[in-house]
Every structure is written in structure tokens, then in C-alpha cells.
C-alpha atoms as one frame of an Amber mdcrd trajectory, in Angstrom:
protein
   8.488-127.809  30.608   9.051-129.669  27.066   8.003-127.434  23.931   8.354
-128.444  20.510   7.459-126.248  17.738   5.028-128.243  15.062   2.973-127.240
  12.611  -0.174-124.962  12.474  -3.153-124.999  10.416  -3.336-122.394   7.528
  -6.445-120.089   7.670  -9.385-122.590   6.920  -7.401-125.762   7.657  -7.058
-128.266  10.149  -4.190-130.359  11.504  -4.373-133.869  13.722  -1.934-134.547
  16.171  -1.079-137.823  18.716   0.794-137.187  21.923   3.057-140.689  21.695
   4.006-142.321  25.218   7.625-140.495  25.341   5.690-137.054  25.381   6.649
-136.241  21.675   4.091-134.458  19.345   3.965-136.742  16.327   1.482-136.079
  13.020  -1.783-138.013  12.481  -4.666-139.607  14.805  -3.914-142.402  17.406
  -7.212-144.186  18.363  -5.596-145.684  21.123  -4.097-143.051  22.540  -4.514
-139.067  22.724  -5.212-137.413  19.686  -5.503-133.769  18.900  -7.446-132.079
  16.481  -6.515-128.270  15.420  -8.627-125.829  12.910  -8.209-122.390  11.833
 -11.806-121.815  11.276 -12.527-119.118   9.323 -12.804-115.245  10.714 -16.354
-114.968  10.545 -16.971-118.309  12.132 -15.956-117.639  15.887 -19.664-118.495
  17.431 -20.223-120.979  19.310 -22.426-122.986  16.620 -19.649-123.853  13.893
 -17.679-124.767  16.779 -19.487-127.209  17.588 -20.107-128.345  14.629 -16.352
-128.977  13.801 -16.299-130.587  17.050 -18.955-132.930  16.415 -17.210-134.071
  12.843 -14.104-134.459  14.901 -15.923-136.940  17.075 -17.361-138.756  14.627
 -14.252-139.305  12.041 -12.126-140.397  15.253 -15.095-142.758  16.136 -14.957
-144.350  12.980 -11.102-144.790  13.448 -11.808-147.151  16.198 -12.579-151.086
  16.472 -15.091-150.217  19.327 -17.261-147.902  17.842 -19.709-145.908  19.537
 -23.834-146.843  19.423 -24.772-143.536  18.085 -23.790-140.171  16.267 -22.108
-137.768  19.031 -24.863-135.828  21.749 -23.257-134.094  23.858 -24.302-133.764
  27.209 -22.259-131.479  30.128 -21.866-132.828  33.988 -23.187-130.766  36.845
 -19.810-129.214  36.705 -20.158-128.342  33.178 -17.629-130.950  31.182 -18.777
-131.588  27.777 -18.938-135.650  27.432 -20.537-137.830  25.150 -23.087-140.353
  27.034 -22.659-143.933  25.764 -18.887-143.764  23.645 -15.938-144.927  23.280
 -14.421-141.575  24.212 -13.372-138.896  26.604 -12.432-135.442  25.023 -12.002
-132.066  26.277 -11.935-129.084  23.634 -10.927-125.448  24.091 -10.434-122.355
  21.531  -8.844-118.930  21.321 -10.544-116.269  18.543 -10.920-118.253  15.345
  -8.582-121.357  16.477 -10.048-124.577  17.692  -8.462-127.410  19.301 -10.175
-131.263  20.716  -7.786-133.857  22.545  -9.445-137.169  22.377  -8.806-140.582
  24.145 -10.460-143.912  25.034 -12.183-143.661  28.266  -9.811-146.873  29.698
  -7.052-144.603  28.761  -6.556-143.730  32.665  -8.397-146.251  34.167  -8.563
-146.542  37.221  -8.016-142.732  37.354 -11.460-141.391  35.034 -13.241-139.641
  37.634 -16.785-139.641  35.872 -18.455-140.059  32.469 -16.849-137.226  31.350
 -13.494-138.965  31.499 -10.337-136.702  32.623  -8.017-134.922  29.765  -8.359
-131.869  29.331  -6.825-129.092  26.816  -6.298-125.295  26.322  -5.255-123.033
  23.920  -4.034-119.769  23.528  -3.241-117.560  20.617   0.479-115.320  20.694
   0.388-111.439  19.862  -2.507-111.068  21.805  -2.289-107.786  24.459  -2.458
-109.222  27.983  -1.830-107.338  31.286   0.521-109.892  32.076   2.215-108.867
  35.138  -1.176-108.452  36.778  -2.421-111.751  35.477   0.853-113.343  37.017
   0.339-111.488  40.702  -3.086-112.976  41.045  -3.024-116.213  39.322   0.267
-117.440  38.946   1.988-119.832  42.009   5.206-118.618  43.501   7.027-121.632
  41.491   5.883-120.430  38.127   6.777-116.767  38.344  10.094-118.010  36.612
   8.508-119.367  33.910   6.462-116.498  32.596   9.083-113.787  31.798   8.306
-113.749  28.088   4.883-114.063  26.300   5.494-118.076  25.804   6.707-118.910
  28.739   3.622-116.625  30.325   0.898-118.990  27.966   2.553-122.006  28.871
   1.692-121.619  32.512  -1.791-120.166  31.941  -2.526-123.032  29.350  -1.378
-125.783  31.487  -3.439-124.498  34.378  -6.550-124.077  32.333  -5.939-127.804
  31.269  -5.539-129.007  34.786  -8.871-127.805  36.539 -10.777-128.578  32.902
  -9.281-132.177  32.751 -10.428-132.821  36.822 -13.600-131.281  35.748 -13.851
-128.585  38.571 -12.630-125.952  36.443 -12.086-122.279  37.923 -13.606-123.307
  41.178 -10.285-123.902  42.708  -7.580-121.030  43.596  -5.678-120.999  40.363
  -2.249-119.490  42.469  -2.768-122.581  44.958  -2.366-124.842  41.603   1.632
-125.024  40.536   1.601-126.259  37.457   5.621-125.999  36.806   5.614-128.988
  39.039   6.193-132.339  37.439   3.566-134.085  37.791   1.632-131.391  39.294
  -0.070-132.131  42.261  -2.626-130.449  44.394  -4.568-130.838  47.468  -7.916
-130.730  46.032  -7.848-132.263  42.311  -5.070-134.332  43.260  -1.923-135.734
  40.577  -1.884-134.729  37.218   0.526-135.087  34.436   0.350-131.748  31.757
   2.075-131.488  28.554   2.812-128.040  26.541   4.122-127.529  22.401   3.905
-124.540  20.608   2.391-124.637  16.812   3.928-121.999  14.302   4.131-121.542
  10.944   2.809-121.700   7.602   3.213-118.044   7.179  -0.817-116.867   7.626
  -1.260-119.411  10.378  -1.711-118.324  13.999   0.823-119.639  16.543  -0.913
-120.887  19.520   0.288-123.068  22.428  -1.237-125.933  23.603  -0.958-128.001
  26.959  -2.961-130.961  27.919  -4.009-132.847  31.303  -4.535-136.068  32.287
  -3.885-138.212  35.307  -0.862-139.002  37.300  -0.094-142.669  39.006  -1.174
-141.755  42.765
């Protein structure tokens, strides 16, 4: 599983990302493509209202990036399943966060056409901070697939796998209503009887010295 170490955002900062075709992490927004959006929002600011306030900027700068913008300023609505989409745009997005960190992955909705299983489109991301105490070896026992035991022997290796599954069930939309230890997500591209082929990408972001290093792994789908 590719990880490339790239830059985080300092405490109160914010750094945009594109995911280019050869699966390298490169700096700034790609409207045609998959962009992602990363803030250190400040301490104090972990509720869930300045989240989504940062997430609704995000939407509306990367709108404004685009030839085809959308009709109106970003509503978000949630499917029966409870994805986040935005009736009426341009876009499909997925967002996640991890104490004071924030992250968005945005896309066209043709992006994966004919693969977008709904409105709410089908990328998905997660994040997780490093340093944080985890019961890991339990975690791994009852969530973890045979095939990714290998992977998780340190605390990256462990976040890659839990990331990457998180990103898989968010981007079909079903989220944790699926066995996560049926779900191998070492596989390349991961497949799986019930949300079918997926491709999943993970990168690590370190550094400047008061940042916090996360990783990061995003879903969407796989040719069938």
C-alpha cells in the first residue's frame, strides 16, 4: 500500500491536495479530478458546527473553481443511509475528522460514471491522527481481515488499514453496516461481496513541527 509523506497543516491552517491519475499526492486543487482539503482547526473548535462550517467554505471555493458551477450556495442534505451530499451540484464529496483535524475529498459527480451509486456520489475519505492510545491488538482481532494482520504491526501500518476501511464502506455509502473483518482492504483493488470493487489510496501528512501527523486513505470505484 503506497504512502508518501506530504505536508500537514500548522495549528490553524489548511492545506489542498489533488490525487493525480498515477496515484501521486501532488499540492493544490484539481476541479476535474479529486481534491483534498486539510485544516488544523483550532483546539477549541472540535464541535460539530465549525466543522461544518469549514466544510461548507470548502464547497463553495472548489465550486467556484469549476466551469460548471453549481445553482446554489452548498445545503447539505444526508441519504437514508446517512451520506452527506449536496442536492443539485456539480460535486460528490465525502469528509471525515480526527480531534481538531479536518479533511474533505471532492470530485465531479461524472468522475466514476457509470459507477456513482446515488446522489451522494461514491468517494469517500478517513482520517486518523498518530500518538493516539489505541487497544490495537484487540481492534485488529475483531476488525481486521486475515490478509491485513501483516500490515498493522506498527501504529502506521495499523491506521492505514483502519483508514482505508473506514473509506471503503463511507465511499459505497453503507458505512459500518457491513462486517468490517469480511472487508480486506490490503487487496488491490479491494473487492467485496456486498459493496462490490473499490480502488483505496493511503499517504501520511507530517511535519511542520506543531502540526499533527495524520493518515489519510480515500475510496472510490473500481472498473467491474
Amino acid at each position: 500500500m503506497p504512502l508518501a509523506a506530504v505536508a500537514a497543516p500548522a495549528s490553524g491552517g489548511q492545506v489542498v491536495f489533488s490525487l493525480r491519475p498515477n496515484d501521486q499526492v501532488a499540492l493544490g486543487a484539481d476541479p476535474q479530478g479529486i481534491t483534498i482539503y486539510v485544516a488544523a482547526l483550532a483546539q477549541s473548535t472540535q464541535q460539530s458546527v465549525p466543522q461544518r462550517k469549514q466544510i461548507l467554505a470548502w464547497l463553495q471555493a472548489h465550486d467556484r473553481l469549476s466551469d460548471a458551477h453549481s445553482a446554489s450556495s452548498p445545503s447539505l442534505q444526508t441519504t437514508t443511509l446517512g451520506k452527506p451530499y449536496w442536492p443539485g451540484s456539480h460535486w460528490q464529496f465525502n469528509w471525515s475528522h480526527s480531534q481538531h483535524m479536518l479533511a474533505l475529498a471532492i470530485a465531479p459527480r461524472t468522475l466514476f460514471a457509470p459507477h456513482r451509486l446515488d446522489e451522494a456520489g461514491s468517494l469517500g475519505i478517513d482520517i486518523e491522527c498518530l500518538g493516539r492510545q489505541r487497544a490495537r491488538p484487540t481492534l485488529v482481532q475483531r476488525y481486521f481481515h486475515p490478509d491485513e494482520h501483516a500490515h498493522a504491526d506498527d501504529e502506521n501500518g495499523f491506521l492505514r488499514i483502519w483508514t482505508r476501511k473506514e473509506s471503503l464502506v463511507k465511499a459505497h455509502g453503507l458505512g459500518l453496516r457491513i462486517d468490517l473483518k469480511s472487508l480486506n482492504s490490503a487487496a488491490s483493488p479491494v473487492t467485496h461481496p456486498v459493496i462490490g470493487n473499490w480502488h483505496c489510496h493511503s499517504f501520511a501528512l507530517h511535519g511542520p513541527p506543531d502540526a499533527t501527523g495524520l493518515v489519510v486513505s480515500l475510496s472510490w470505484p473500481a472498473q467491474r
